[in-house]
C-alpha positions as CSV (number, residue, x, y, z in Angstrom):
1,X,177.9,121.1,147.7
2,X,176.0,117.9,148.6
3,X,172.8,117.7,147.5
4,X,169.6,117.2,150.0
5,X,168.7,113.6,151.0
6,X,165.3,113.0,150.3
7,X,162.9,110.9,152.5
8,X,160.0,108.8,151.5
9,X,157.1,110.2,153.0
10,X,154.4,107.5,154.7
11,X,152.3,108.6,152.2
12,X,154.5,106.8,149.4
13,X,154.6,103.8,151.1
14,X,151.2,103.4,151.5
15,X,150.3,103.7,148.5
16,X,153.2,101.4,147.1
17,X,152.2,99.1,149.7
18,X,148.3,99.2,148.5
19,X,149.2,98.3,145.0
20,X,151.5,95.4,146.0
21,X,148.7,94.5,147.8
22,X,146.5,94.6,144.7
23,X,148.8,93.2,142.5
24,X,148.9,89.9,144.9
25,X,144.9,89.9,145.7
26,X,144.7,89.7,141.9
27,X,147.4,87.4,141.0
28,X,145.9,85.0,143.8
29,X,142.2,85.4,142.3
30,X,144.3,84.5,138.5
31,X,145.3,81.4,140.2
32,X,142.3,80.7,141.7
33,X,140.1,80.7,138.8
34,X,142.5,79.3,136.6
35,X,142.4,76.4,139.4
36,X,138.5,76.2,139.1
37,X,138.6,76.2,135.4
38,X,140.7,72.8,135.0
39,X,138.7,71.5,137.4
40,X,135.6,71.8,135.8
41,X,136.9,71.0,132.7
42,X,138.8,67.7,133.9
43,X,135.6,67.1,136.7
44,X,132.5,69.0,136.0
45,X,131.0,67.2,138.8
46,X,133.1,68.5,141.6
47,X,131.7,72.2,140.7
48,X,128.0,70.8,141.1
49,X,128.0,71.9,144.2
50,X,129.0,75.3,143.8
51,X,126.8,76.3,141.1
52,X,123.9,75.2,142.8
53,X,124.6,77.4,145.9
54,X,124.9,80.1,143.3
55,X,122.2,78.9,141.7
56,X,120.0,79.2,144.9
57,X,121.8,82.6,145.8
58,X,120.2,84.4,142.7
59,X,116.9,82.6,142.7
60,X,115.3,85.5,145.0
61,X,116.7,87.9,142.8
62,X,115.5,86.1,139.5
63,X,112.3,85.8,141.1
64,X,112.1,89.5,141.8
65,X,113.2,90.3,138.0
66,X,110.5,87.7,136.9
67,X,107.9,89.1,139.1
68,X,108.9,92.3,137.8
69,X,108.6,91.7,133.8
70,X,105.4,89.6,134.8
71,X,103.7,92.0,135.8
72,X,105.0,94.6,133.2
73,X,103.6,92.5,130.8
74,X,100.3,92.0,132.6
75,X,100.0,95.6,133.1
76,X,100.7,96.8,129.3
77,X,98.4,94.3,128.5
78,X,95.8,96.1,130.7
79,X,96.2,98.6,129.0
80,X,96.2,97.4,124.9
81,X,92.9,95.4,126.6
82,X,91.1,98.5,127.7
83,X,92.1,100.3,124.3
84,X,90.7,96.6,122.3
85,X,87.3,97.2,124.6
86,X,86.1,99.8,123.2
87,X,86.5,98.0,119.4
88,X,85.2,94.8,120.6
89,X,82.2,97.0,122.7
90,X,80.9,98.4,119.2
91,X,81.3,95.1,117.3
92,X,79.3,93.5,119.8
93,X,76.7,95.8,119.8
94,X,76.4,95.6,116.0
95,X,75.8,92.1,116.5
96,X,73.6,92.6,118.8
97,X,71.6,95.1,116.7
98,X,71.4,92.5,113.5
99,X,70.3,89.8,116.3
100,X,67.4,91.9,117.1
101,X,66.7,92.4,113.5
102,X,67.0,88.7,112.3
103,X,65.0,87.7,115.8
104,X,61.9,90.2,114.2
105,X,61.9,89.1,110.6
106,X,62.1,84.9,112.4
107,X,59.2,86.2,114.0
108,X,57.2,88.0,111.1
109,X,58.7,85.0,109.0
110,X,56.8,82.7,111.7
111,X,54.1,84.0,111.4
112,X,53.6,84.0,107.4
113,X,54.2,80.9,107.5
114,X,51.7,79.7,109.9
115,X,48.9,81.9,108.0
116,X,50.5,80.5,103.6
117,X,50.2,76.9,105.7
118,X,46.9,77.5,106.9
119,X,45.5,78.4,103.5
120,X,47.4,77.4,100.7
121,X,50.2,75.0,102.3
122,X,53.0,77.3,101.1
123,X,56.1,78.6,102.1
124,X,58.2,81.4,100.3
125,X,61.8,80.7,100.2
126,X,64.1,83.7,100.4
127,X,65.6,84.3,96.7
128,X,69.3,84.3,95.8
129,X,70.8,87.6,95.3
130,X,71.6,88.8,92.1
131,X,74.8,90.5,93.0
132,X,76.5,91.6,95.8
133,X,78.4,94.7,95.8
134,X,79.6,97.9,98.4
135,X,77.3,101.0,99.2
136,X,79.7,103.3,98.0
137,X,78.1,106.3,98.3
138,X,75.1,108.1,99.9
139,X,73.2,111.7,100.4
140,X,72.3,112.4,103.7
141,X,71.7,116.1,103.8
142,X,69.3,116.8,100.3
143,X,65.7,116.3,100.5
144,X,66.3,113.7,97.4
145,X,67.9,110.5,99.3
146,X,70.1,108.1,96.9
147,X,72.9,105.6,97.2
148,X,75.5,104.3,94.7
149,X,76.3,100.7,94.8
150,X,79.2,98.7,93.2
151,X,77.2,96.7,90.7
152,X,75.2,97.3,87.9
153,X,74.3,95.8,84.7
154,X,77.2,93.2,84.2
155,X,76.7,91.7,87.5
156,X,72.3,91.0,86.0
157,X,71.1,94.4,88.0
158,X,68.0,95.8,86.7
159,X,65.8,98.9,87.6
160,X,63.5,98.1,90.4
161,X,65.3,95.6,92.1
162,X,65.3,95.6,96.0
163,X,68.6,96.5,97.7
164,X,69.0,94.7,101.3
165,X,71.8,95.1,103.9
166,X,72.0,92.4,107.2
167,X,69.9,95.3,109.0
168,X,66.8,95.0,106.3
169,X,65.6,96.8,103.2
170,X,67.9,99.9,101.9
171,X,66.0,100.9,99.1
172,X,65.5,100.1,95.5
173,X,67.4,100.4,91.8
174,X,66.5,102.9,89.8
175,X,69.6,103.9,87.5
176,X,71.8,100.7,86.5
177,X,75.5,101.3,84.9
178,X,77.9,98.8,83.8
179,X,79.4,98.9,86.9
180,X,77.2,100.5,89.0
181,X,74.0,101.4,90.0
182,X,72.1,104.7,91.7
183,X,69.3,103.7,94.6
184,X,66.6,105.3,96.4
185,X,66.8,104.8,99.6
186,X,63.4,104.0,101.7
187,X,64.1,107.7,103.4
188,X,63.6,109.5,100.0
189,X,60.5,111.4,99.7
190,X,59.2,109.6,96.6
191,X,59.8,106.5,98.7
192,X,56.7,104.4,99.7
193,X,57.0,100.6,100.4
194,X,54.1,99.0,101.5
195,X,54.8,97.2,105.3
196,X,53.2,95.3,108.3
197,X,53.9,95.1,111.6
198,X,56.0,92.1,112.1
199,X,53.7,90.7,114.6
200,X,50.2,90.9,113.5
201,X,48.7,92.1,110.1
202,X,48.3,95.7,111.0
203,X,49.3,97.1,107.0
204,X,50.6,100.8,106.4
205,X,52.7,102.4,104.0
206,X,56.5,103.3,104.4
207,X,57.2,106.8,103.2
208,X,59.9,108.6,103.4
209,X,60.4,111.8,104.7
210,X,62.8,115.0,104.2
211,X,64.4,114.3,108.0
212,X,65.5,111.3,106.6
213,X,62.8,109.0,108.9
214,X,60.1,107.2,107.9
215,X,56.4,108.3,108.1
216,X,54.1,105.0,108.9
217,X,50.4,105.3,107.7
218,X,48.3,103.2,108.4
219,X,45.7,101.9,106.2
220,X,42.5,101.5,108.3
221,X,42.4,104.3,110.6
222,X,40.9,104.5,113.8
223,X,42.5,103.6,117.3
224,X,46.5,103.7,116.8
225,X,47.1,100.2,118.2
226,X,50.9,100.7,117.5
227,X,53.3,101.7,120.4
228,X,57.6,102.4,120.3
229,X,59.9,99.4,119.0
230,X,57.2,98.1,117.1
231,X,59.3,96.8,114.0
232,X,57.9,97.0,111.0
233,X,58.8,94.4,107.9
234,X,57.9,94.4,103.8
235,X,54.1,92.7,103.2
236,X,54.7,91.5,99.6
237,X,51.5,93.6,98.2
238,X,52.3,95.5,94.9
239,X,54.9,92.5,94.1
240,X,58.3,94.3,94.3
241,X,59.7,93.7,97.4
242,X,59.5,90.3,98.9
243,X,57.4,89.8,102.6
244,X,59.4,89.9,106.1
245,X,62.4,92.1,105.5
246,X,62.6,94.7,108.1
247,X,62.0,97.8,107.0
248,X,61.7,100.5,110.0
249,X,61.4,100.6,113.8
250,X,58.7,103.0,115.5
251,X,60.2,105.8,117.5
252,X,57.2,108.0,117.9
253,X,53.5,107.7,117.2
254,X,51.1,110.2,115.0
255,X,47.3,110.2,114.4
256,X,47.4,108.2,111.6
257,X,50.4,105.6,112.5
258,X,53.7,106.4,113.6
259,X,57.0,108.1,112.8
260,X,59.9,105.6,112.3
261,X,63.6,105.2,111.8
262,X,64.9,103.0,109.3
263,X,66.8,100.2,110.2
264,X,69.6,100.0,107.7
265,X,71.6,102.9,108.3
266,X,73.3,103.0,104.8
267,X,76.0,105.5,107.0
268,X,76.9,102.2,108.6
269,X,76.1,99.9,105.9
270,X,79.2,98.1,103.9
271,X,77.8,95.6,102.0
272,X,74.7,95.1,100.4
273,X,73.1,92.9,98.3
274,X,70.9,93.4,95.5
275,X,67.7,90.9,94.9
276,X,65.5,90.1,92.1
277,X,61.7,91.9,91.7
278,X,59.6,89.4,94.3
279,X,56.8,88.9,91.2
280,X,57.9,90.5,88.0
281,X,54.6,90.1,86.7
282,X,52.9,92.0,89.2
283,X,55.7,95.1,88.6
284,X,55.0,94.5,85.0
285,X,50.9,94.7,84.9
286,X,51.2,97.7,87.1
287,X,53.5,99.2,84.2
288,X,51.0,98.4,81.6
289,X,47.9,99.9,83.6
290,X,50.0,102.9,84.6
291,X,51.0,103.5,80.4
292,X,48.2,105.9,78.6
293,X,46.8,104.4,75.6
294,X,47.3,105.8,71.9
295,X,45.4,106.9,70.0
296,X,44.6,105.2,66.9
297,X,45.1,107.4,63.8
């Protein structure tokens, strides 16, 4: 028995028919690239034109992908600036802080001055540090307030000596190590530095109190001529800390003076540096007075 013809379905042939089709579109683009290629490798020229159509066909598109990444960019960088505020905020508020500070002792400064000239002709000179060193360490929840800085008897510290931060007076040595050294701050309770009002000569005391402010007592009592953000600096008397460092801003008044709140925050204080005694001999005669004779056998 024969067997069955078979047809080719129309199916077939179109699909036979597609890839002939293929195979030539392809073959021709082959040829035609391999015909642009020698040509721009025997006469780059000749393409000049072609590439700058091209060129100018995608420059919308580059544009767009520019635009795009451009303002990416400007918009993470938005962003990393609003997060860099904040850091730059707080440094320029410390800044301004120490201005303020620096501005009151220039003016308490000014004003020594203009009475030493109009006496004596003199002018104190601020003295050069002994050492300078870290505040590594401070209480701020005892009724005893101390601080431990990095310094101490190898670097020429001594008991007594002031201890100053770029915000004003932090206190004074009263322990020295080789190393380091144990201060009381101005807000410990056995604290009392004698002060003036940075623009007049209204005199107090500076004590310290268990709240960790400063109690301001003034030293002829009658009408409280002091009033808030009056800034308060060292007078010199008693010889141990020098005149004009600030010592304490008022923030509320009393009978006798005002309650204040130390400018040196040793929380935010890094560095401090530690002075030499204003007038040792002063400090030294008070020592003698204060020792209680012998007596003779």
């Amino acid at each position: 028995m024969a067997p069955p013809k078979v047809r080719g379905s129309s199916s077939n042939r179109k699909a036979q028919l597609s890839v002939f089709t293929g195979y030539l579109i392809a073959g021709a683009g082959a040829l035609i690239g391999a015909a642009l290629l020698a040509i721009s490798l025997w006469q780059p020229q000749a393409l000049a034109g072609l590439r700058t159509m091209a060129t100018d066909a995608a420059a919308p598109v580059g544009k767009a992908g520019a635009g795009a990444r451009t303002g990416g960019q400007s918009f993470f960088e938005a962003i990393a600036g609003y997060y860099r505020a904040g850091s730059k905020n707080a440094e320029l508020e410390q800044e301004v802080k120490i201005a303020r500070v620096k501005l009151a002792e220039a003016a308490a400064l000014k004003q020594e001055n203009a009475r030493l000239k109009a006496t004596l002709g003199l002018r104190e000179d601020d003295p050069r540090p002994v050492a300078l060193g870290r505040l590594i360490g401070s209480t701020s929840s005892s009724t005893r307030r101390f601080a431990y800085v990095s310094v101490g008897t190898s670097d020429g510290v001594a008991s007594d000596m002031p201890v100053v931060s770029a915000m004003g007076l932090v206190g004074r040595v009263i322990e020295t190590g080789s190393d380091s050294a144990r201060v009381m701050l101005l807000t410990d309770s056995e604290s009392l530095v004698p002060v003036r009002r940075a623009t007049d000569d209204i005199v107090a005391f500076a004590q310290g109190q268990a709240d960790g402010t400063l109690r301001i007592r003034l030293i002829n009592l009658g009408l409280n001529p002091l009033k808030r953000g009056d800034v308060f600096v060292t007078s010199g008397a008693g010889g141990l800390f020098r005149p004009n460092i600030a010592v304490a801003v008022v923030t509320a008044l009393t009978k006798d003076g005002a309650v204040g709140r130390m400018l040196s925050n040793p929380a935010a204080t890094d560095y401090v540096a530690v002075e030499p005694v204003w007038k040792p001999e002063a400090i030294q005669t008070l020592k003698v007075q204060a020792t209680p004779a012998r007596d003779e056998p």
